[in-house]
C-alpha positions as CSV (number, residue, x, y, z in Angstrom):
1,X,-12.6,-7.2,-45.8
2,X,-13.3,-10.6,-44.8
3,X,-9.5,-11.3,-44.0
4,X,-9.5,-8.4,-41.9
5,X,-12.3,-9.1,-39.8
6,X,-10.6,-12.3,-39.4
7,X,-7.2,-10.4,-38.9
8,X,-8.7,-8.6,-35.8
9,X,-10.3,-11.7,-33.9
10,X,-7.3,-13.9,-34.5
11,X,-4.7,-11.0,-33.0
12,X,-6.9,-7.5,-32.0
13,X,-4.9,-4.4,-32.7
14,X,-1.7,-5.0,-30.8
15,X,-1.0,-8.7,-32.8
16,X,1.0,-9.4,-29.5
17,X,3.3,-12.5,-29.1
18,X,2.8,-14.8,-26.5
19,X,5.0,-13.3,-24.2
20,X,3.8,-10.0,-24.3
21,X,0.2,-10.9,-23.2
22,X,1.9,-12.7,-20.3
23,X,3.3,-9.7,-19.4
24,X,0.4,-7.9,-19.8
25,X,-2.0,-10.5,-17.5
26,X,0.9,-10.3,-15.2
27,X,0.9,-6.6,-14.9
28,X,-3.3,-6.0,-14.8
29,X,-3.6,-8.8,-12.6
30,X,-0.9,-7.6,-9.7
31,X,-2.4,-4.0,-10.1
32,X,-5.8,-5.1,-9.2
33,X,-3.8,-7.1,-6.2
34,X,-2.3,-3.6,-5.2
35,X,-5.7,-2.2,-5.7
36,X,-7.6,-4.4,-3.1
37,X,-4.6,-4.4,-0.6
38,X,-3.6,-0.6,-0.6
39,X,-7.0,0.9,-1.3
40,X,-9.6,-1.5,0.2
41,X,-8.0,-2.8,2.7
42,X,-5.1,-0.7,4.5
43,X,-6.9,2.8,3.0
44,X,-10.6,2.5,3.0
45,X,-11.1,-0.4,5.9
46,X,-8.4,0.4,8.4
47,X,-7.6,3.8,7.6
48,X,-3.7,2.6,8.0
49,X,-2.8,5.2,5.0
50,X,-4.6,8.2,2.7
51,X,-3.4,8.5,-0.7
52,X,-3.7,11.4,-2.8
53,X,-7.6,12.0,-4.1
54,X,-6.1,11.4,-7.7
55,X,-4.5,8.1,-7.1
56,X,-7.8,7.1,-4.7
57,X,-10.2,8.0,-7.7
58,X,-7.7,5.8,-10.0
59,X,-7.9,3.0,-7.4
60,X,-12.2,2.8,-7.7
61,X,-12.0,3.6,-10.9
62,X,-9.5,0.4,-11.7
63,X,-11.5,-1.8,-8.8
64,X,-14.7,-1.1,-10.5
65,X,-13.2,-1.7,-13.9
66,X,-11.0,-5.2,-13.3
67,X,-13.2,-6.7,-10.6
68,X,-16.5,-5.0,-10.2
69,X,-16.6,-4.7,-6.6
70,X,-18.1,-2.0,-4.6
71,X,-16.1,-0.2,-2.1
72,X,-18.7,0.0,0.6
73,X,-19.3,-3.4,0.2
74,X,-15.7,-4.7,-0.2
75,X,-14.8,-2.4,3.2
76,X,-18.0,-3.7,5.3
77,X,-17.8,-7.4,4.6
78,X,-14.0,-7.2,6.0
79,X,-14.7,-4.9,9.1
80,X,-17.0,-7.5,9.7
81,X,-14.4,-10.3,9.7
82,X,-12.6,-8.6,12.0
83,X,-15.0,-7.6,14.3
84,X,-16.8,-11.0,14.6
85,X,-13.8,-13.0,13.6
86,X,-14.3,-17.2,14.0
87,X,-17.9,-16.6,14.9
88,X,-20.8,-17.7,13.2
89,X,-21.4,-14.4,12.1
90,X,-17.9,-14.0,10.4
91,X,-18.4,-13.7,7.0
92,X,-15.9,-15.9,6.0
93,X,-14.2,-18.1,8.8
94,X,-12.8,-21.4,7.5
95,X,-13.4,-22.3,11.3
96,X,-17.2,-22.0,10.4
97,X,-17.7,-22.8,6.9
98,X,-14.8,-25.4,6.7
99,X,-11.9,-24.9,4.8
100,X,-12.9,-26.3,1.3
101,X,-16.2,-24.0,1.3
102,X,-13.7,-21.0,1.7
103,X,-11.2,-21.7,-0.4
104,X,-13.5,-22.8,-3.7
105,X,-16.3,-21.0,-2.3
106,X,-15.3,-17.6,-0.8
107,X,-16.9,-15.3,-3.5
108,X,-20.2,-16.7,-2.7
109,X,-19.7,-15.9,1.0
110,X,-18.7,-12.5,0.1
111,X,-22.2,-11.7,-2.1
112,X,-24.0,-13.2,0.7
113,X,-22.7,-11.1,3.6
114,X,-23.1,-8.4,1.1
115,X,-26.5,-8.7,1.2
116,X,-27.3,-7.7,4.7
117,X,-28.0,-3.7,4.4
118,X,-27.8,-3.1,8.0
119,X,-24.2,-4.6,7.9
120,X,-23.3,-2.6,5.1
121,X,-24.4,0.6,6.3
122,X,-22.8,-0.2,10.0
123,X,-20.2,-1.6,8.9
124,X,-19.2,1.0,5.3
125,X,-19.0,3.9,7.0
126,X,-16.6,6.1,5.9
127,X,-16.4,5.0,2.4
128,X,-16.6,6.8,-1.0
129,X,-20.6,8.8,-0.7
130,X,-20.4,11.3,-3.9
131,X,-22.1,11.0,-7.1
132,X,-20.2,9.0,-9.5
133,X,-20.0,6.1,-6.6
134,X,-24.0,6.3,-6.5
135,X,-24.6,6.4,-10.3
136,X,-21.6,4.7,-11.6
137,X,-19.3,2.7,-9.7
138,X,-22.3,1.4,-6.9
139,X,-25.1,1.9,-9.0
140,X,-23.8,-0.5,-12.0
141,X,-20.9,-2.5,-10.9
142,X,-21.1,-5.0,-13.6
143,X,-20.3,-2.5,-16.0
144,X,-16.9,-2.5,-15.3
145,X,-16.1,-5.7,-16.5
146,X,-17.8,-5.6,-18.8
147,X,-16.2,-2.9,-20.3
148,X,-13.1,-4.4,-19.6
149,X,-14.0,-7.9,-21.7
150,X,-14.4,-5.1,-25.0
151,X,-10.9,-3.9,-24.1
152,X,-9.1,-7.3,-24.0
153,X,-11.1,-8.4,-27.1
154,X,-10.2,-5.0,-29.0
155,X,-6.4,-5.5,-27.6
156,X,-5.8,-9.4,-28.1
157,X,-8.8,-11.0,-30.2
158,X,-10.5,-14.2,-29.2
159,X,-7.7,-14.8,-26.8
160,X,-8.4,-11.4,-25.0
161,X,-11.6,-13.2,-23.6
162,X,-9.2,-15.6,-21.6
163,X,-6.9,-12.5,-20.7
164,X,-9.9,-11.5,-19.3
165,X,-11.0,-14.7,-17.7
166,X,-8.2,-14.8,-15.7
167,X,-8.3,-11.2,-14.6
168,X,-12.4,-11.9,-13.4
169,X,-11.2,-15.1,-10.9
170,X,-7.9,-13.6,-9.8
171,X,-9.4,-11.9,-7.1
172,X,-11.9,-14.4,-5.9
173,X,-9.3,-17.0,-6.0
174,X,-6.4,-15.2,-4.2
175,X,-8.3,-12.9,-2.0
176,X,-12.0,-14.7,-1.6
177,X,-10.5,-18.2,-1.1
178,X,-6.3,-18.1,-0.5
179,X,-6.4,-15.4,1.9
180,X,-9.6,-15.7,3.9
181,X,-9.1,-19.8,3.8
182,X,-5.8,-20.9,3.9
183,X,-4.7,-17.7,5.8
184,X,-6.5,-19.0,8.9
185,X,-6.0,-22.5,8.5
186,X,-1.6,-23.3,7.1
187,X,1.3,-21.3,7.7
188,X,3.5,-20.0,10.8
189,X,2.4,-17.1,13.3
190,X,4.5,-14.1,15.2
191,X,1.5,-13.4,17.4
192,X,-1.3,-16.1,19.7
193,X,-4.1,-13.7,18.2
194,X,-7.6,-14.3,19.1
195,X,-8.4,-16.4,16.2
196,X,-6.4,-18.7,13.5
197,X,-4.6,-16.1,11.0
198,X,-1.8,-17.1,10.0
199,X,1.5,-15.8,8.1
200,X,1.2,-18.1,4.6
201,X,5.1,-16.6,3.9
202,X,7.3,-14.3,5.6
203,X,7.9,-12.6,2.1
204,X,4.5,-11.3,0.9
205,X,5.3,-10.9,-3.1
206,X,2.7,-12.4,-5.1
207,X,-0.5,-11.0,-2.9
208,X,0.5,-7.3,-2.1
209,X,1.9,-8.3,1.3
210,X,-1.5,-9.7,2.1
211,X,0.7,-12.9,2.8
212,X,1.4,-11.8,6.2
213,X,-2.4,-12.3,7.7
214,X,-1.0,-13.1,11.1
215,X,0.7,-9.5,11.3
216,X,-2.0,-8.2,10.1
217,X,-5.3,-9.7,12.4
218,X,-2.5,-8.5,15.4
219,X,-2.2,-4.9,14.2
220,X,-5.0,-4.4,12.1
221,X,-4.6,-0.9,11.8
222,X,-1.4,-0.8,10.7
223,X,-0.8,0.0,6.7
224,X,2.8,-1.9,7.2
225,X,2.5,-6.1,7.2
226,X,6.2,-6.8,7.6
227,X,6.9,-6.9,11.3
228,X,9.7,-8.9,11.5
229,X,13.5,-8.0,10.5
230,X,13.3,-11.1,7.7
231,X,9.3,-10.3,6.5
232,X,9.2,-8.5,3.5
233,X,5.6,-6.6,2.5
234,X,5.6,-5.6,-1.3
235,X,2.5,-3.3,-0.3
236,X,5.1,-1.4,2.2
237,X,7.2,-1.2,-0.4
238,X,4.5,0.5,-3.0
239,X,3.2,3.0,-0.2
240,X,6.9,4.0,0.6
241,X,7.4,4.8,-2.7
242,X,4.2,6.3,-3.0
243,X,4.9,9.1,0.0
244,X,8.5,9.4,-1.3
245,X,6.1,11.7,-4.3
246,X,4.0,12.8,-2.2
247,X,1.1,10.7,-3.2
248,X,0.4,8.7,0.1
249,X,0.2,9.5,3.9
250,X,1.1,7.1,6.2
251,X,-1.4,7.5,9.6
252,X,-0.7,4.3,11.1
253,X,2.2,1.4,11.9
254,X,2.6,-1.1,14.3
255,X,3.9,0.6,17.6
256,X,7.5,-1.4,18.6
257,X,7.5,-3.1,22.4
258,X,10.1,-1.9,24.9
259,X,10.9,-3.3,28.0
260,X,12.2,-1.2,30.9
261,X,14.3,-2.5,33.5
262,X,13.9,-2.6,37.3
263,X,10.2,-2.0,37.2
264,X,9.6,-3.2,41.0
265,X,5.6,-2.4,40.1
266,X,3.2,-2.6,37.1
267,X,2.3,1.1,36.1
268,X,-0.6,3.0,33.9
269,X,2.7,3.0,31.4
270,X,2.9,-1.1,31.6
271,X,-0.8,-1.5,31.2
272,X,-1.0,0.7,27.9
273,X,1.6,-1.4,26.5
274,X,0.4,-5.0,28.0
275,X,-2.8,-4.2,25.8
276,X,-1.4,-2.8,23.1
277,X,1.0,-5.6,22.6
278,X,-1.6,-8.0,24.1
279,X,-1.2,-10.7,21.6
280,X,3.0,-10.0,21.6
281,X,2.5,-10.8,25.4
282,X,0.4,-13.8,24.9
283,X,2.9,-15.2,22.5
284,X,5.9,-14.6,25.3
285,X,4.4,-16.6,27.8
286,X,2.9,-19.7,25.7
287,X,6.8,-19.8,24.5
288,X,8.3,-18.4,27.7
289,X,6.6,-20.3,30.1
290,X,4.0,-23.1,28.5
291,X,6.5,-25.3,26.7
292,X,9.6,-24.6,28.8
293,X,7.2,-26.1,31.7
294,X,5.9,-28.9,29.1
295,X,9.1,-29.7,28.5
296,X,11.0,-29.6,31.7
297,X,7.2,-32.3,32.9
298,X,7.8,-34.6,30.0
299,X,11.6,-35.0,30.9
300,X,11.0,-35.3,34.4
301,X,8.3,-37.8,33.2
302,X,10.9,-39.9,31.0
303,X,8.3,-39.1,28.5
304,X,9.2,-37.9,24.7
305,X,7.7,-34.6,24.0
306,X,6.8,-35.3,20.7
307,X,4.4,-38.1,22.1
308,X,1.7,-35.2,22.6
309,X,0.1,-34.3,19.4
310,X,1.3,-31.2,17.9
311,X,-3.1,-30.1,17.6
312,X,-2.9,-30.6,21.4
313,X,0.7,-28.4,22.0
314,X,-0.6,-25.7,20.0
315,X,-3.6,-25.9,21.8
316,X,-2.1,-24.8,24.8
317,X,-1.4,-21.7,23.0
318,X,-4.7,-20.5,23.1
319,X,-6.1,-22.1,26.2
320,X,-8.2,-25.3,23.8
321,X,-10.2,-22.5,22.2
322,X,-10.9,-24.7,18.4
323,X,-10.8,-27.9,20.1
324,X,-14.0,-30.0,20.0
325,X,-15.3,-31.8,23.1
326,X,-13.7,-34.9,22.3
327,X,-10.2,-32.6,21.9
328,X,-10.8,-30.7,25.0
329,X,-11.6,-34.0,27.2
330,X,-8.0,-35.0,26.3
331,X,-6.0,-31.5,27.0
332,X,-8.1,-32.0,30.3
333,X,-6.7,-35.3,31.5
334,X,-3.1,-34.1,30.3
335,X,-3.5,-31.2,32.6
336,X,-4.6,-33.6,35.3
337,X,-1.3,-35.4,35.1
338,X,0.6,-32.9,34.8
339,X,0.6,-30.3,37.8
340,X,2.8,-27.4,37.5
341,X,1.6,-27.2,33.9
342,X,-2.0,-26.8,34.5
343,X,-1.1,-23.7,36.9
344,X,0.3,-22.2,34.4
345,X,-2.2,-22.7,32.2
346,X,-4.4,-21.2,34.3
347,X,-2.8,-18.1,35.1
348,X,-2.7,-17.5,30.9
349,X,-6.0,-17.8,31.3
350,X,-5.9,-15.2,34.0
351,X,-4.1,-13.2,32.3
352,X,-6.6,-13.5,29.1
353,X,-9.5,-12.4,30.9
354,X,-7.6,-9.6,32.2
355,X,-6.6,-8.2,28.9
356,X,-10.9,-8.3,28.1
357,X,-11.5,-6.4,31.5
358,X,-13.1,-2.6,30.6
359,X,-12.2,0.2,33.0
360,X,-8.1,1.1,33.4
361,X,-7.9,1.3,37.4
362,X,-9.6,-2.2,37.8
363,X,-7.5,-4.0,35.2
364,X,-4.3,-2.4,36.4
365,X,-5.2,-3.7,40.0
366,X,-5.6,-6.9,38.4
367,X,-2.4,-7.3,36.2
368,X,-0.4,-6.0,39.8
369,X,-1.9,-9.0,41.8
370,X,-1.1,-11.3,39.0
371,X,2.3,-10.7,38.5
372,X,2.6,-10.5,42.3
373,X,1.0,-14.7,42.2
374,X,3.7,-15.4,39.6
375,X,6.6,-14.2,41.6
376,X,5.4,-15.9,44.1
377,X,4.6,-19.4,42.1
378,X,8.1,-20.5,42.4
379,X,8.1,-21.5,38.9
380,X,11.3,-20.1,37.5
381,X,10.1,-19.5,34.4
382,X,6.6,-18.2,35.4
383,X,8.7,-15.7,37.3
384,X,10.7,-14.7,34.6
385,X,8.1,-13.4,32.6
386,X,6.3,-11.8,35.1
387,X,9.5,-9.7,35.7
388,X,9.6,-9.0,31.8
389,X,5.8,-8.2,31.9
390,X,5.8,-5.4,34.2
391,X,8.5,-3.7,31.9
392,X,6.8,-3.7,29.1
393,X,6.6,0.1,27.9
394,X,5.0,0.8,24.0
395,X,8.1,2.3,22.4
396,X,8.8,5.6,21.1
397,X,7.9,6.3,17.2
């Protein structure tokens, strides 16, 4: 009796090897990943895709079960990020909190900002309101777990309980601190968004596609990440699959950007697409017209390019927006000396405040009379994107 009680800690009922409990932490781990990115986040928060009520219920059921998060809360917390992003009412901006709170820390950011009820009641709207979410999943969220620790234990023994470890900071690690930290603080980006996301890989594998923050903080609503012909978005991948059965519903993608020729005027047409694509247009003209001019100065200059600090070239993306005083004193005086740049660094600023303007006639007025100031600036490459920028049309589906 003894040696069976033994038996059963040592090795649980499956007396897997090694390998196989590898694949079996591999496996639980990336479904909870495919839970939080497909259900969460593009479902429940952006409302990018529905999936079938059956494969929705599976998708609480496993959150509540491997993580112990509550939807409302989960979907709240994030709308939250997005609507306040690198405030100091974001939740979680690395711009606030600093990056090394974020990253070790998120998962205490997230309980706090889940404490605020009126957040989570403006914010959670929408989400999961019947009667196993109040008594159950809501109502007892540790549970979950919980019941999850038995299962490794009865599966694996003594070594289930670090099976299960792992499982209980996958989530906080790769979502609470990779994500929401080092997505807005290393990597590349497609699109000058209003804040710091950035793409951590083009290929998003390891994270449900989540890799791809940039893409995502540009088109928020979209359930697709990949936006480029060499990204690759594994959650993409698991939702195509998914309608191919008939078990998802895609509602909403990234539109494409066309650009019509000969467009002697900007039209209702070119202002839908200028703010849909706002952040598409913003990257066009910091590299279309900002470092063609910074370059073309600094050779005229007999200066070396590199010579400016890459902080204070990027900083020209988004006009000096994270830039302390001391940082913002210096893009000043390189402005000062450098003429033709600082125009057209003020027309993206210009063209900035534009995109913010409420009421269609107005704003169209306003994008017609600056394109009409760039063709005029005799700055060839100002020029040039003001002739792309009246062209702009949202493409057909």
């Amino acid at each position: 009796m003894l040696d069976a009680v033994l038996n059963f800690l040592s090795n649980g009922v499956t007396h897997a090897s090694w390998l196989a409990m590898l694949v079996y932490m591999l496996v639980m781990t990336q479904l909870t990943i495919f839970t939080v990115t497909l259900y969460l986040h593009r479902s429940q928060t952006h409302r990018g895709v529905d999936f079938h009520p059956v494969l929705a219920h599976f998708f609480r059921f496993w959150g509540w079960l491997t993580t112990g998060m509550v939807t409302k809360e989960w979907v709240a917390v994030h709308r939250k990020h997005h609507a306040k992003v690198e405030t100091e009412e974001d939740p979680h901006s690395p711009m606030i909190y600093g990056i090394k709170k974020v990253f070790w820390d998120g998962v205490s950011l997230y309980r706090d900002a889940c404490e605020s009820r009126q957040d989570m009641e403006q914010y959670g709207r929408g989400t999961p309101d019947d009667w196993v979410e109040h008594k159950l999943y809501g109502a007892h969220p540790y549970w979950g777990p919980t019941l999850m620790l038995l299962i490794s234990l009865a599966l694996f023994g003594v070594i289930g309980a670090a099976l299960w470890a792992v499982q209980m900071i996958w989530i906080p690690f790769w979502a609470a601190g990779f994500v929401n930290g080092i997505g807005h603080w290393a990597g590349y980006r497609n699109f000058e968004s209003a804040d710091t996301a950035r793409n951590l890989l083009p290929w998003g594998f390891w994270i449900g596609g989540e890799e791809l923050h940039n893409n995502h903080h540009a088109f928020p609503s979209s359930a697709k990440f990949a936006l480029r012909k060499w990204e690759f978005d594994i959650g993409w991948a698991a939702i195509c699959g998914l309608r191919a059965v008939g078990l998802a519903k895609v509602l909403r993608v990234a539109p494409a950007l066309d650009v019509r020729p000969n467009v002697n005027l900007p039209d209702a047409e070119t202002l839908k697409a200028v703010l849909t694509h706002r952040f598409q247009a913003m990257t066009d003209y910091y590299r279309g017209v900002i470092m063609p001019t910074l370059r073309e100065e600094a050779t005229h200059a007999g200066d070396n390019l590199k010579a400016m600090p890459r902080r204070m070239r990027r900083a020209l993306a988004d006009g000096g927006r994270w830039l302390d005083s001391e940082g913002s004193a210096r893009l000043q005086a390189v402005l000062a000396k450098r003429p033709t740049l600082r125009t057209v660094c003020d027309f993206r600023t210009r063209l900035a405040a534009l995109m913010e303007q409420r009421g269609a006639e107005q704003t169209l007025k306003g994008l017609q009379q600056w394109i009409a100031e760039a063709e005029q600036s005799g700055i060839r490459s100002l020029q040039e994107f003001a002739a792309r920028l009246k062209g702009y049309r949202v493409a057909n589906a």
